[in-house]
C-alpha positions in Angstrom: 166.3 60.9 -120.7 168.6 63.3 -122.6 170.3 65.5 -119.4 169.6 69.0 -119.7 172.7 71.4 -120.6 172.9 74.4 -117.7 174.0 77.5 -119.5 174.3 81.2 -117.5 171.9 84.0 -118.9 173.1 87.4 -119.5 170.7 89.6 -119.2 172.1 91.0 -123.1 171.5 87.4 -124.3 168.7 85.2 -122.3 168.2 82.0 -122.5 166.2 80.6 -125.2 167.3 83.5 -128.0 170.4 82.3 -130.4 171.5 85.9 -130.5 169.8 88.9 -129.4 170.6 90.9 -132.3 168.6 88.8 -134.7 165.5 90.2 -132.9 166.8 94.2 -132.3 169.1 94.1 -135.4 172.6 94.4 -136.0 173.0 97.9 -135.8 173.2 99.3 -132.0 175.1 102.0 -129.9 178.4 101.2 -128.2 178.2 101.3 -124.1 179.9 103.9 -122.9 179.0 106.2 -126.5 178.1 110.0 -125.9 174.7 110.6 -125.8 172.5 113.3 -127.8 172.6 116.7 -125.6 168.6 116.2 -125.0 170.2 113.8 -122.0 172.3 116.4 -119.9 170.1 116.9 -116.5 172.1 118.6 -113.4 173.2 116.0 -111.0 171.5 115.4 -108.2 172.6 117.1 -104.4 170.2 119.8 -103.0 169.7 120.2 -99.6 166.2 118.5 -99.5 168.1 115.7 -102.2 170.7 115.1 -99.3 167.9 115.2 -96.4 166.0 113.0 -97.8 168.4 110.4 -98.9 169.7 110.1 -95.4 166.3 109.2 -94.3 165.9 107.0 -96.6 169.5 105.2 -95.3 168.5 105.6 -91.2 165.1 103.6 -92.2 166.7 101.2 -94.0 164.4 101.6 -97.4 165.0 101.3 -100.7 163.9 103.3 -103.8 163.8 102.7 -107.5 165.2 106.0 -107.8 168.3 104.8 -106.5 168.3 101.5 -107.4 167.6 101.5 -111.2 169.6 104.7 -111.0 167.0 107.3 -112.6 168.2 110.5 -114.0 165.2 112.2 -112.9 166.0 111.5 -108.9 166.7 115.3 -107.8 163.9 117.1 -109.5 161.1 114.3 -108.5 162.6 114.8 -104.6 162.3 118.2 -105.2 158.9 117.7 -106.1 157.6 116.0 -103.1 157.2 112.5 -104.8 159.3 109.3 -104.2 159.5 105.6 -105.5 159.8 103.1 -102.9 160.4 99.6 -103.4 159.4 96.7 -101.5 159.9 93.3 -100.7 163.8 94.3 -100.5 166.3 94.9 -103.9 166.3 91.1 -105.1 164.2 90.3 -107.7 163.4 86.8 -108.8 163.2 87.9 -112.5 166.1 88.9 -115.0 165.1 91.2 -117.4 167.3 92.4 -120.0 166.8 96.3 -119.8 166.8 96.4 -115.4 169.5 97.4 -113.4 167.8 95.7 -110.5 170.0 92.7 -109.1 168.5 89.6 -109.4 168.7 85.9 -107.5 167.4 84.5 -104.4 165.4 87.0 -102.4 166.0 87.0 -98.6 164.0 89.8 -97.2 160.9 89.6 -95.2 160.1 92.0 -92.8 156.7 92.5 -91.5 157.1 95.9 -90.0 158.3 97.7 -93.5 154.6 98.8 -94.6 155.2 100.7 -91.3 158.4 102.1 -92.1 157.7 103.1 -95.6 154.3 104.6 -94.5 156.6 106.7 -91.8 159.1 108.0 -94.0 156.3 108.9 -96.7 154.7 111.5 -93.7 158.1 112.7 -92.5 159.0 113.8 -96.0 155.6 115.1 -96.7 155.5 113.5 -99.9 152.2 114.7 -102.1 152.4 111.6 -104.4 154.1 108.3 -103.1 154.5 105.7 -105.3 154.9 101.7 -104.3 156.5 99.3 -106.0 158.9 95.9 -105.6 160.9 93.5 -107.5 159.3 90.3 -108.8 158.5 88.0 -105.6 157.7 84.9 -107.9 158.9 82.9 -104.4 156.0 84.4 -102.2 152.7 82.4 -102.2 150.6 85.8 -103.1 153.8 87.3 -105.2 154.0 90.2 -103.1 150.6 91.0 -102.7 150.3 91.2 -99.1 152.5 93.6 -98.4 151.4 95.8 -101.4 148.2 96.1 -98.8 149.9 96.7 -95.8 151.9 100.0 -97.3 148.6 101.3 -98.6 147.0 100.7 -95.2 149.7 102.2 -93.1 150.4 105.2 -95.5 146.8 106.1 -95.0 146.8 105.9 -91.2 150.0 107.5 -91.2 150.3 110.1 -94.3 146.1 110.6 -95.5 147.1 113.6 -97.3 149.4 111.4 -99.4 148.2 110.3 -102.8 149.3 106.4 -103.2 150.0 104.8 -106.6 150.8 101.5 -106.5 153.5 99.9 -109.1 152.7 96.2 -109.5 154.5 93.1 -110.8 152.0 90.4 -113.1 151.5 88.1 -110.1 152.1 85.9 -112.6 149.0 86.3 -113.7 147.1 85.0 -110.4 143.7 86.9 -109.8 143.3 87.1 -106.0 146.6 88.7 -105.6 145.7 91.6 -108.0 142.1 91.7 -106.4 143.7 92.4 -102.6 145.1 95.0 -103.8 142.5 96.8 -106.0 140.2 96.0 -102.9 142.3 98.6 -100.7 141.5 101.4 -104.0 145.3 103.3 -104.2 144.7 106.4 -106.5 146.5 104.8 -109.1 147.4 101.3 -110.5 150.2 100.7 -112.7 152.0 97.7 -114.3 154.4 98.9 -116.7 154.5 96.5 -120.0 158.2 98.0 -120.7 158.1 96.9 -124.4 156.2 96.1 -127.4 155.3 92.8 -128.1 158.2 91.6 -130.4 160.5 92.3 -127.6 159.2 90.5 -124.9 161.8 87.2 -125.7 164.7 89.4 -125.2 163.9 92.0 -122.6 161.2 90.6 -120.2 162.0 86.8 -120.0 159.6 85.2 -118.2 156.5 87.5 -118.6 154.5 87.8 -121.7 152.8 90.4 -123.1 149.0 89.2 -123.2 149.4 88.2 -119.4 150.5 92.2 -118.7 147.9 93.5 -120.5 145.0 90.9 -119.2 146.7 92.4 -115.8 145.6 96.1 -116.7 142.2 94.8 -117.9 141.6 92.9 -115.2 142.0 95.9 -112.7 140.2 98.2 -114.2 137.1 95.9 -114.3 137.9 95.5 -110.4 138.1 98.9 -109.2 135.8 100.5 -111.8 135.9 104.6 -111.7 138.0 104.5 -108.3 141.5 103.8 -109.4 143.2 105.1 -112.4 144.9 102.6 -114.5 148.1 103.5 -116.0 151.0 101.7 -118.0 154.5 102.5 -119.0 157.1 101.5 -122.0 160.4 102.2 -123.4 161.9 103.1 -126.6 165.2 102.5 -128.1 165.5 98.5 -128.3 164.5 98.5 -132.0 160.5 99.0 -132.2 159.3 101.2 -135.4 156.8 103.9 -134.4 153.7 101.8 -135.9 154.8 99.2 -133.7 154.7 101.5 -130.6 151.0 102.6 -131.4 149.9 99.6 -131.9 151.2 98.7 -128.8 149.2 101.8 -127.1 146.0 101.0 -129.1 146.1 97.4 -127.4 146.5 99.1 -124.2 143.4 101.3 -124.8 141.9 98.4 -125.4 142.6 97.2 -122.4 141.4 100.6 -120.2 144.3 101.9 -119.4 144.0 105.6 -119.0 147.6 107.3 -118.0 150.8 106.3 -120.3 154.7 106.9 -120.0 156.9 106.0 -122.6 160.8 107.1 -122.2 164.3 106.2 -123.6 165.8 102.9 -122.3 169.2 103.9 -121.9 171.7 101.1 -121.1 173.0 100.5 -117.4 175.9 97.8 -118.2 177.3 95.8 -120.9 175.8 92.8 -119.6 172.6 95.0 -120.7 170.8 94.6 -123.4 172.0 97.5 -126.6 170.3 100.1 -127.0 169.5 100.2 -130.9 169.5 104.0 -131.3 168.0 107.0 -129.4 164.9 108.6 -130.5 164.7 112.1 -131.1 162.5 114.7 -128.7 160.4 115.6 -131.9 159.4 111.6 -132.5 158.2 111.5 -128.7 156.0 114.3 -129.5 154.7 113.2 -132.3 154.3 109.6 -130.4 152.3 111.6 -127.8 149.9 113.2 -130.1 149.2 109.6 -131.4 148.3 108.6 -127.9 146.2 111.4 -126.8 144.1 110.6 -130.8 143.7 107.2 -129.2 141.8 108.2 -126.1 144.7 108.2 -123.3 143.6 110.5 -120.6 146.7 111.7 -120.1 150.3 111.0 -121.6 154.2 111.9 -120.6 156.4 111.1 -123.3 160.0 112.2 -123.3 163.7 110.9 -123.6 163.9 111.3 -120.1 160.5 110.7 -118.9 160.0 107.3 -116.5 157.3 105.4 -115.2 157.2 107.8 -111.7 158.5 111.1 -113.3 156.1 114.3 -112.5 153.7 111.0 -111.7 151.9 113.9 -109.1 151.2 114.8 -112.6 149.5 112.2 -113.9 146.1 112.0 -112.1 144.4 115.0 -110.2 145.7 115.7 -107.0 143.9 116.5 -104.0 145.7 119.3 -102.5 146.5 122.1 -104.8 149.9 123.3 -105.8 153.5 121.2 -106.5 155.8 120.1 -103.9 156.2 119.1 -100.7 152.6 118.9 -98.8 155.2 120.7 -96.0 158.3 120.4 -95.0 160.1 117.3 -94.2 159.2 116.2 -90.4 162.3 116.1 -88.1 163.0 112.2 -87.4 
């Protein structure tokens, strides 16, 4: 038998693709390039920004605000919503857009449903979100402590609203079923990309087993949870390509969409191809809405968790806090 050649992946160039740019083109933006002026937010550091973060650090938590450094970070704290991920900041997958590290995953601690669900009632969050890094080394992927957050966030916080942000399980049934069973307010699995791109930027999932994912929980939970989705522009995709892409999603009962700007993190990232223009995600919104999407966020800005108190109907009226941050 022929021995197999090892050969590092880049997250700019996986495995099993000759050269990225045959697939986005040859055309792309420089790292480091200035970006259009629709991208200046003010940096993060308020008072509740600074709170917050340090309890965030004392409970040894970690967010995806933080970790896939989000531009977004001080106006959704200021908001009263959060994105916490799980299952610690190692992620058993190496896609080419995340700024997520990936390798070996080490973490396991049983009491961080706890901790999470503690931190989400101290900071009075309206609108938590929960999500992880691929656990493809976990005999249910994850799913058991998806469960346990949505368990002790509702003993803890009840007030809270709890959307849960799932990996594909890797397509594995009873994991998604235990947690549709526990009915969070909203499911999400974010496809990222159309289907073209899945080679080069989401290695190792495909884009029928995402979707079947979506499907799948909406025919679980029926009425109770909201399904929702996510994807990025930027990486090359044509604007008939992205509604086509939302059409199969619709087909697929999803009901709440995000699409934003991938904007690289590194070089070792994949290019972004060129930056779409505010006017484009407008008109990429209206297209969505035509297509029965109950309701859509579309921006150069806008990520999976942005304004995501938003995105569903809330149970307690007004935006912000549901009160004021709880003294540790």
């Amino acid at each position: 038998m022929e021995n197999r050649q090892h050969a590092t992946r880049s997250r700019s160039n996986p495995g099993g693709i000759a050269d990225v740019l045959t697939v986005l083109g040859s055309e792309t933006q420089p790292h480091g390039g200035r970006k259009p002026p629709w991208f200046k937010v003010p940096a993060p550091g308020g008072p509740r920004y600074r709170e917050l973060q340090s309890l965030i650090k004392e409970e040894n938590l970690h967010t995806v605000c933080q970790e896939a450094a989000c531009p977004n970070i001080g106006e959704c704290w200021q908001r009263g919503t959060a994105t916490f991920m799980i299952l610690g900041d190692t992620c058993t997958r190496r896609c080419g857009f995340c700024n997520v590290k990936t390798g070996k995953p080490t973490w396991n601690d049983p009491l961080e449903p706890a901790r999470v669900a503690r931190s989400v009632a101290k900071m009075g969050l309206r609108h938590a979100v929960i999500t992880s890094v691929d656990r493809d080394d976990l005999p249910d992927y994850g799913a058991s402590a998806f469960v346990g957050v949505i368990r002790q966030i509702r003993r803890q916080s009840p007030e809270t609203q709890i959307e849960v942000l799932t990996p594909d399980f890797r397509g594995a049934e009873m994991p998604l079923a235990k947690v549709i069973a526990e009915r969070p307010d909203v499911f999400n699995h974010n496809v990222e990309v159309v289907p073209r791109l899945y080679p080069v930027a989401r290695r190792g999932s495909t884009w029928e087993r995402s979707t079947r994912v979506l499907r799948n929980a909406k025919e679980l939970a029926g009425d109770e949870v909201a399904t929702k989705s996510g994807l990025m522009v930027g990486l090359g995709e044509s604007f008939d390509e992205m509604v086509d892409a939302l059409s199969q999603l619709r087909d697929n009962h999803v009901q709440v969409l995000t699409v934003g700007q991938y904007l690289r993190p590194t070089e070792r990232h994949l290019p972004i191809v060129r930056y779409w223009h505010p006017d484009e995600f407008a008109a990429l919104e209206a297209a969505a809405y035509e297509l029965g999407f109950e309701h859509v966020a579309a921006g150069p800005l806008v990520r999976s968790s942005y304004h995501a108190d938003q995105h569903v109907p809330q149970r307690q009226p007004g935006v912000g806090p549901l009160r004021e941050a709880v003294p540790a």
